[in-house]
C-alpha positions in Angstrom: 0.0 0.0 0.0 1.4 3.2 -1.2 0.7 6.3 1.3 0.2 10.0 -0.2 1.8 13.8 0.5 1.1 16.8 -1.2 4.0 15.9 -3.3 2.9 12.5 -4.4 3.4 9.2 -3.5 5.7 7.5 -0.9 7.1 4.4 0.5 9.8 3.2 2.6 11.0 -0.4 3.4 13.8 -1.3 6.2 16.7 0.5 4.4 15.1 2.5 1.4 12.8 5.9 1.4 10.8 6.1 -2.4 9.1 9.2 -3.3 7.4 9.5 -6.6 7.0 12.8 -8.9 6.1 13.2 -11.7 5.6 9.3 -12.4 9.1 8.7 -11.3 9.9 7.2 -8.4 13.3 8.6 -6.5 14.9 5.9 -4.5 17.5 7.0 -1.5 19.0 3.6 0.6 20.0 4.3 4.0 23.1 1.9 4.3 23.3 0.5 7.7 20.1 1.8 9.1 16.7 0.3 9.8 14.2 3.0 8.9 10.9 2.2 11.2 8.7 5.1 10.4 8.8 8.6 7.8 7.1 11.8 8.4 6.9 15.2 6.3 6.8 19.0 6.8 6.1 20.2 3.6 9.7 20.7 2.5 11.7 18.2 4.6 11.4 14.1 5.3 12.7 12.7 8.6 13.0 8.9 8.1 13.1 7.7 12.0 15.5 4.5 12.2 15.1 1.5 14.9 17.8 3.7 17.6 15.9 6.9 17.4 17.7 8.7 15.0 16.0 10.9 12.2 17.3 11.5 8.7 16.4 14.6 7.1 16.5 15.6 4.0 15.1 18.0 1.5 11.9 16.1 -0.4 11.9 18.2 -3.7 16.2 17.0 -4.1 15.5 13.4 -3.0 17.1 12.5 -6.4 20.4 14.3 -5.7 20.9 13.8 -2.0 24.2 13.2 -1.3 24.1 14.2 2.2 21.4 14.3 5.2 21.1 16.0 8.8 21.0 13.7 11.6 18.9 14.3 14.3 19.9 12.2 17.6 16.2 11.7 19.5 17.9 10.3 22.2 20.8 11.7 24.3 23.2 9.2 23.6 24.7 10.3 19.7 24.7 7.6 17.2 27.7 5.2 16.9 27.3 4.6 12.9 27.7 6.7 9.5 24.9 5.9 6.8 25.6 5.8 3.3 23.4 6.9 0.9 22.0 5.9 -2.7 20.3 8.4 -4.5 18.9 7.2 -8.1 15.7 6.2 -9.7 13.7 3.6 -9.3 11.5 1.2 -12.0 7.7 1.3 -10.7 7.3 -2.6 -10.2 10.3 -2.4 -8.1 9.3 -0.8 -5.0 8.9 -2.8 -2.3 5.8 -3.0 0.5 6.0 -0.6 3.1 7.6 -2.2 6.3 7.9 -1.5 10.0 8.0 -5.1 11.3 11.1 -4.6 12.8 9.5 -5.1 16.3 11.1 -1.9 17.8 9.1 0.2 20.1 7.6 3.2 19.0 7.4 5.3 21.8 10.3 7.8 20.4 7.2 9.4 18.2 7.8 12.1 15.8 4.9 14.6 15.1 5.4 17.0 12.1 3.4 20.2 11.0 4.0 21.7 7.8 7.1 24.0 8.9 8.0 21.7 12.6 8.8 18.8 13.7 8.2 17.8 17.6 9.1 14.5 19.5 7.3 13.0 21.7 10.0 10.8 24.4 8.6 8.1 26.8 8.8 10.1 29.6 6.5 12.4 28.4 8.3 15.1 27.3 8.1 17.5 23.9 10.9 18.8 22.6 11.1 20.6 19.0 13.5 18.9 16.9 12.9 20.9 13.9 11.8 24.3 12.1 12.2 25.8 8.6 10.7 29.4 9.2 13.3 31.1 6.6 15.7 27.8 5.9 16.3 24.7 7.6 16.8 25.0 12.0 18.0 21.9 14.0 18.2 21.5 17.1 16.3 19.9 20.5 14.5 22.6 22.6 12.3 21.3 25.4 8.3 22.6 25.2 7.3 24.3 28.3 3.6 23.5 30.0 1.8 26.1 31.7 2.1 23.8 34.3 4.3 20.7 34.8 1.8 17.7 33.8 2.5 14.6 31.6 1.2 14.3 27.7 0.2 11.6 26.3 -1.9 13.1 22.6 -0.5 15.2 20.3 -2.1 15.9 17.2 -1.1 18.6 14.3 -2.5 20.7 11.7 -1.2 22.7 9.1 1.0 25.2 11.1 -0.2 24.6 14.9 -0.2 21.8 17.6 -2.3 20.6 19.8 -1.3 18.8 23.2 -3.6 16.7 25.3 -2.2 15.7 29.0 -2.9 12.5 30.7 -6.5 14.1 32.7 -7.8 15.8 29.5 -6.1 18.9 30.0 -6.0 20.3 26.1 -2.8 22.9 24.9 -2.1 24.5 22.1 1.0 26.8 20.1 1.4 27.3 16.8 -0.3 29.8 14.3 -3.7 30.8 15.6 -4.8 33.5 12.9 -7.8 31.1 11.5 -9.0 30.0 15.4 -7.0 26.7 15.4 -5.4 27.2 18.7 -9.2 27.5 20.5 -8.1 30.3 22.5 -8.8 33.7 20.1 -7.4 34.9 16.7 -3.7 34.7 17.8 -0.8 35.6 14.9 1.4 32.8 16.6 2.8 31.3 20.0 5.4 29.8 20.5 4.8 27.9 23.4 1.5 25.7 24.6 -1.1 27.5 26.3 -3.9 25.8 27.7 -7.4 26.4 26.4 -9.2 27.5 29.0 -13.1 26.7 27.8 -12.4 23.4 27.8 -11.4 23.9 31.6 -13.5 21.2 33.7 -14.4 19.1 30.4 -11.9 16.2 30.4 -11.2 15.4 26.7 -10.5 11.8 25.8 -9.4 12.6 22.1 -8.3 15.8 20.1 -7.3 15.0 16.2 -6.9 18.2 14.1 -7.6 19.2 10.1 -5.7 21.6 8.3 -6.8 24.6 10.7 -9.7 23.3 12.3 -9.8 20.9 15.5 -12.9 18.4 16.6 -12.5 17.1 20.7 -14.4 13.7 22.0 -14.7 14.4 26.0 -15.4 11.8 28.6 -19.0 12.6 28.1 -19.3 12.0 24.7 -19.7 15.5 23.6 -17.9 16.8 20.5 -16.4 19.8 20.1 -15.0 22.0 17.4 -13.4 25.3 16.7 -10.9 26.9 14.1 -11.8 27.7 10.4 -15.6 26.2 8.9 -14.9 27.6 5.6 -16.0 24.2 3.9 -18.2 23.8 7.2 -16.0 21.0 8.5 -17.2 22.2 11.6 -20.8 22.0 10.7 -23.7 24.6 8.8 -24.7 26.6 11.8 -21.7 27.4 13.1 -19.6 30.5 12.1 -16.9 31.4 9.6 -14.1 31.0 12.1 -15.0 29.6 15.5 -12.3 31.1 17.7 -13.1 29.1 21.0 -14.4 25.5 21.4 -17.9 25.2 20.8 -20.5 22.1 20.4 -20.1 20.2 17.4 -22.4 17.2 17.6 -24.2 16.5 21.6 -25.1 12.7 21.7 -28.0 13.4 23.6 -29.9 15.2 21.3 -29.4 12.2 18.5 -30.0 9.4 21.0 -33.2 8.7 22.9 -32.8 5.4 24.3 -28.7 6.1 25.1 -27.7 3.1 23.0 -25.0 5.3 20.9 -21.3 5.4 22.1 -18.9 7.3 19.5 -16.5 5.2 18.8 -14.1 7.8 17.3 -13.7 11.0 15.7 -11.4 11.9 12.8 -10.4 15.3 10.7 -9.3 15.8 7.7 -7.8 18.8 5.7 -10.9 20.0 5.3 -13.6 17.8 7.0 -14.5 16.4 10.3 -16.6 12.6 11.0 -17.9 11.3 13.7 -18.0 7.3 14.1 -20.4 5.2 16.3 -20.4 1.4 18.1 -23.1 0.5 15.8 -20.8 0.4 13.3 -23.5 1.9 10.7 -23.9 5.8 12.3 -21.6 7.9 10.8 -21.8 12.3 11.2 -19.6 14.2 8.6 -19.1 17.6 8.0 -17.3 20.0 5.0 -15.6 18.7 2.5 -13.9 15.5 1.8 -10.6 14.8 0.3 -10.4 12.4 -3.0 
């Protein structure tokens, strides 16, 4: 199964990252690495390998890469030098994407379109990567309002949003269309917690391109952030700058038999899943 960017296509096996463009596929072989998972900004890939070390390299020069930054996710620096391949590849060459390599994943990478943050196993944020005006390395920690352990992050098109082990929601980022929940805000740079959700404990946030949908303990929904292709429903205004009620199960279920199962945006929609496995809510519009 091949997975898609806004560039094209992609794959990646234990030792090889594939990008297609323009019906070509660019091969690059990491020599001597064990790639386990491959995010994107919009300019840059990381592949993650097996030790917790990322790759990165420019995605529009995958073809002529002769050298990548390394990013060390753990403090220990890696031991070993990769050598790299960068050539074309025949289409019925590319191998199945893999990750059966059995490591743990807990080292996660989370990636907007200009950031990259990490998420460690003892709960800690650090970002590992910007490109504002050119390419930035390094591993800041993330400050919380308040020391408290996360456990959900989930990112839009240029803002995150953090969600803490009691349903504690946080957000940073660019806030200009609503996405942070907390006002029209040009940017922060560091989480602050949105406040109306203050007493609602939120079991799952997942974000679109700059809208966000919440599932709280009590089965409420909740949206905020750009409705232009009213992802975040009809009745609900241009930009919601604060969290508001998307869908209330109580007003769709008499007899209490509904549980929602799970909730999902995309770039420009939002959905809401069921236990009944047959009640489905969506809203805006729906990529191809």
């Amino acid at each position: 199964m091949r997975s898609k960017e806004w560039f094209g296509e992609y794959k990646y096996s234990n030792d090889c990252l594939f990008l297609k463009d323009d019906k070509v596929w660019n091969k690059i072989k990491f020599e001597g690495a064990k790639i386990r998972n491959v995010v994107f900004t919009h300019l840059w890939f990381l592949a993650i390998d097996q030790i917790n070390v990322a790759f990165v390299g420019r995605i529009d020069l995958l073809g002529t890469i002769t050298k990548l930054n390394i990013i060390t996710l753990e403090s220990e620096p890696a031991n070993f030098e990769v050598g790299l391949i960068s050539e074309n590849e025949d289409d019925n060459e590319i191998p199945s994407t893999s990750n059966d390599s059995g490591i743990p994943t807990d080292w996660t990478v989370f990636t907007t379109s200009k950031e990259a943050f990490l998420l460690t196993p003892q709960f800690k944020i650090f970002k590992i990567l910007s490109d504002p005006n050119g390419l930035q390395i390094s591993k800041n920690p993330i400050s919380f309002p308040w020391p408290t352990k996360i456990q959900e992050i989930s990112t839009g098109n240029d803002f995150v949003v953090f969600r803490d082990h009691v349903g504690n929601l946080f957000s940073m980022g660019t806030g200009t269309r609503g996405e942070l929940g907390v006002g029209l805000i040009r940017r922060v740079d560091e989480p602050v917690h949105i406040e109306e959700l203050s007493g609602i404990p939120i079991k799952k946030v997942v974000c679109g391109g700059w809208h966000c949908i919440a599932l709280s303990e009590g089965n409420d929904v909740y949206g905020w952030g750009w409705n232009k292709y009213e992802q975040l429903g009809k009745d609900k205004m241009s930009t919601e700058m604060y969290p508001t009620v998307l869908f209330d199960l109580n007003e769709h279920d008499a007899d209490n038999s509904l549980i929602i199962d799970y909730i999902v945006a995309d770039m420009h929609s939002s959905t809401i899943s069921f236990n009944n496995k047959t009640t489905i809510v969506s809203f805006g519009k729906h990529s191809n």
